[in-house]
C-alpha positions as CSV (number, residue, x, y, z in Angstrom):
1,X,-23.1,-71.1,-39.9
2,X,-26.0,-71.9,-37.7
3,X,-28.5,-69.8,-36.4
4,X,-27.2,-70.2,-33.3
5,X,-24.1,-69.2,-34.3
6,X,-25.0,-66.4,-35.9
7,X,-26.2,-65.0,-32.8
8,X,-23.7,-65.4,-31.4
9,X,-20.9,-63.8,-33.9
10,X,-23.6,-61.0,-34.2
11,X,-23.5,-60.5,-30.0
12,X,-19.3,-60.6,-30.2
13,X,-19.4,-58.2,-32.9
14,X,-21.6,-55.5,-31.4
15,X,-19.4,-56.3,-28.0
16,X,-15.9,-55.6,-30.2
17,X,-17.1,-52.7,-31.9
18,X,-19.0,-50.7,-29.0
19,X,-20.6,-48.5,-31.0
20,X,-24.0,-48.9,-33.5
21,X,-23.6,-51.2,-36.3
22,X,-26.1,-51.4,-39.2
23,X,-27.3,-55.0,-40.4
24,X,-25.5,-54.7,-43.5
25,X,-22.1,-54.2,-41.8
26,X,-22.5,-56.8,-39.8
27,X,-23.8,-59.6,-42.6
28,X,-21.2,-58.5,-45.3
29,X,-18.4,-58.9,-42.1
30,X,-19.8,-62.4,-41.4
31,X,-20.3,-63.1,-44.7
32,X,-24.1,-63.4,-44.2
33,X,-27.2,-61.7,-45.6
34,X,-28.2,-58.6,-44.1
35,X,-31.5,-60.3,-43.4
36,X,-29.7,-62.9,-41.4
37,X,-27.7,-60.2,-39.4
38,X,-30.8,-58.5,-38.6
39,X,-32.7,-62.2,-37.5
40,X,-29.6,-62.5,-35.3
41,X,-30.2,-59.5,-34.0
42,X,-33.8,-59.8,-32.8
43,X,-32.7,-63.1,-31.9
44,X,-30.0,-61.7,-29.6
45,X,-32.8,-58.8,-28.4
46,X,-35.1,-61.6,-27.2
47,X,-32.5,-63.7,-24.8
48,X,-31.4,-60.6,-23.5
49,X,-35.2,-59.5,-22.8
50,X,-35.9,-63.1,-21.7
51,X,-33.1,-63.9,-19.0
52,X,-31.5,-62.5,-16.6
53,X,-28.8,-60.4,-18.1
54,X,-27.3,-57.0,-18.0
55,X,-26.9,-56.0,-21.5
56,X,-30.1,-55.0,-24.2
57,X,-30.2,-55.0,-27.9
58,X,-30.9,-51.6,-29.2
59,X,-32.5,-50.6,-32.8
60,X,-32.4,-47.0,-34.4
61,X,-32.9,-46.9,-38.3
62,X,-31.2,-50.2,-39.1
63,X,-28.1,-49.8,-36.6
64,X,-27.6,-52.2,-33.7
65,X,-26.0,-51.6,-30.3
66,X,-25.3,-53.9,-27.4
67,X,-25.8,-51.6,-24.5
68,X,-26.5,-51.8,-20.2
69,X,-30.3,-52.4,-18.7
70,X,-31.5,-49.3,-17.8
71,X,-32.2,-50.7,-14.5
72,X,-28.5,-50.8,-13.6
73,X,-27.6,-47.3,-15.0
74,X,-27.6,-46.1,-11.1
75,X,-25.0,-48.5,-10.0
76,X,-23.1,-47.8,-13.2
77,X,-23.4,-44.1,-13.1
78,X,-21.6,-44.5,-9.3
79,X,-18.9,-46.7,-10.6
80,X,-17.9,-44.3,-13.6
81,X,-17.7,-41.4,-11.2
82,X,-15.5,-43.8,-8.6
83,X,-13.6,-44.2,-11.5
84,X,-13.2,-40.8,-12.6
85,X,-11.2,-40.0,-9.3
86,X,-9.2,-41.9,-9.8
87,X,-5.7,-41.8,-11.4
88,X,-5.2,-43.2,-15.3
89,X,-4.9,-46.8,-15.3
90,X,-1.7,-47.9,-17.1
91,X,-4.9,-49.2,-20.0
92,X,-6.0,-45.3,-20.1
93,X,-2.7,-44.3,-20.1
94,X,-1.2,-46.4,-23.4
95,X,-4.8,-45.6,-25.3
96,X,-4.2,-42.0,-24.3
97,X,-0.7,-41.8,-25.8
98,X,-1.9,-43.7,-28.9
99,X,-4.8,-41.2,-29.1
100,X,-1.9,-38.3,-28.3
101,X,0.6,-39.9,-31.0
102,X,-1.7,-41.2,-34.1
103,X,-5.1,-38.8,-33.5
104,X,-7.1,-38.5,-35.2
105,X,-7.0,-42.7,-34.8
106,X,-10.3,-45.0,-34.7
107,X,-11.2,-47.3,-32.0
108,X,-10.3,-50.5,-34.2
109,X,-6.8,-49.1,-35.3
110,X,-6.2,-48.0,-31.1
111,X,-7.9,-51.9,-30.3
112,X,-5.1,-53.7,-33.1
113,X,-2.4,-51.7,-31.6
114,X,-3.6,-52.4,-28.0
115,X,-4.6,-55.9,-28.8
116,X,-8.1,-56.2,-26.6
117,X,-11.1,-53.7,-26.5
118,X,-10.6,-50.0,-25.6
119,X,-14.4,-49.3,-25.5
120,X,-14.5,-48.9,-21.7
121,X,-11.4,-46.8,-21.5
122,X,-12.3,-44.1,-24.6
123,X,-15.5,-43.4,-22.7
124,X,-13.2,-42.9,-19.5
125,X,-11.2,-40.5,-21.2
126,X,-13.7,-39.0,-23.4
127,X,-15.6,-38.1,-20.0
128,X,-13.0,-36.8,-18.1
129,X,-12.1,-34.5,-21.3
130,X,-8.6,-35.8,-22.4
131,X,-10.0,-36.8,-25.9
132,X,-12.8,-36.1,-28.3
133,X,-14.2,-37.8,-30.9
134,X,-15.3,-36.9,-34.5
135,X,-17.4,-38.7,-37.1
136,X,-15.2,-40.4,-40.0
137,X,-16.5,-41.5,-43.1
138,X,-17.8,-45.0,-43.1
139,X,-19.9,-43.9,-39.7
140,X,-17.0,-44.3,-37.5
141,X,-15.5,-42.1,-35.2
142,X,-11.9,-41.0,-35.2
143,X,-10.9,-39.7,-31.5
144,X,-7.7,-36.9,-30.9
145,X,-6.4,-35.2,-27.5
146,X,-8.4,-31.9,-26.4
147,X,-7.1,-28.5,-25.8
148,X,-7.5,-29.4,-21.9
149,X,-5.0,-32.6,-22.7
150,X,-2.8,-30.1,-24.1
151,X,-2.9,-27.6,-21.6
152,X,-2.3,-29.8,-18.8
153,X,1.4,-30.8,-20.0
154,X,2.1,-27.5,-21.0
155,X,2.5,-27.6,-24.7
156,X,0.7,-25.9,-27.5
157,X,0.1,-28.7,-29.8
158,X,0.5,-32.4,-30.7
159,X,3.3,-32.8,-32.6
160,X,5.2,-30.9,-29.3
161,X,5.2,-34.3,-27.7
162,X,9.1,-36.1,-27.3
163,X,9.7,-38.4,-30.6
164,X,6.5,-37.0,-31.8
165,X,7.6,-37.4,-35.4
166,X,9.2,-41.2,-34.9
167,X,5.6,-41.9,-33.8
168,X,4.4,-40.4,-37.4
169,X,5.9,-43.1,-39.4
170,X,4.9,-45.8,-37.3
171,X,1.1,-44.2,-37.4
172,X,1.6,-44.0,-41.3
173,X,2.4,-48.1,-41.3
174,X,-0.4,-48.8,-39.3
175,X,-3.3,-46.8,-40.9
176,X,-1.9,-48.0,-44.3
177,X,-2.1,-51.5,-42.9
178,X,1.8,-52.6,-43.0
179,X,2.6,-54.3,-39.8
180,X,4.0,-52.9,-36.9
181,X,5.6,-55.6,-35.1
182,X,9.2,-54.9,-37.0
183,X,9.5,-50.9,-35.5
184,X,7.6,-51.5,-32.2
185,X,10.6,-52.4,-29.7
């Protein structure tokens, strides 16, 4: 892999996973060293610093994130409150229910399910107070319904849900990594 491919798997990766990565995640997952993740890395810092983008490399004690330009954060802070009264997309809706049905799930077992990045639509929810999220080993976070989810339809916990227990045995398939595609209908 070139070096200019590296940055580039290194700037798709951080996109994907949303959330700080450390160097040697991201080498042993591209199947470089971690000294080659974390050239990428500055690499990646330096052409977002240099041009005109609106997305920044950010370093804290060897983890990575790809996050906004502080300069935009006004115009973004208006559009997640826009957003925020508004009704559930049907995108927030599915990752809500597959947050209500496997919780505690992680973002890359909700983003296999889904099939594209739920990054944008976790934070949604996690702001408006439907879900929470809680460290997992590994440095990854596992995210499950709040006691205001619950309250709003009325039930006293999770497994109240219709077909709540169907949903189990399709949850135990996917976090033991059988496929899904022969239940799902």
């Amino acid at each position: 892999m070139s070096d200019v491919e590296k940055v580039a798997a290194v700037e798709a990766l951080l996109f994907l996973y949303g959330e700080a990565l450390s160097a040697e995640k991201m080498g042993s997952f591209l199947k470089i060293s971690t000294q080659a993740a974390m050239e990428a890395c500055s690499a990646l810092a330096q052409q977002c610093a240099d041009e005109h983008r609106g997305l920044q490399v950010v370093e804290k004690n060897g983890l990575y994130q790809l996050v906004t330009k502080p300069q935009f954060g006004a115009f973004l802070e208006e559009f997640v409150k826009e957003s925020l009264k508004e009704e559930l997309t049907s995108a927030a809706l599915e990752t809500l229910s597959l947050v209500a049905y496997f919780g505690p799930v992680t973002r890359a077992h909700i983003d296999f399910v889904r099939g594209v990045n739920s990054s944008f639509t976790l934070r949604n929810l996690l702001m408006r107070g439907l879900i929470e999220r809680k460290m997992e080993k590994g440095n990854m976070y596992a995210y499950e319904v709040t006691f205001d989810f619950l309250k709003q339809l009325g039930i006293g916990k999770a497994s109240e849900l219709p077909k709540y227990e169907e949903y189990q045995k399709l949850r135990g398939q996917l976090m033991s990594g059988q496929g899904l595609e022969a239940n799902v209908k």
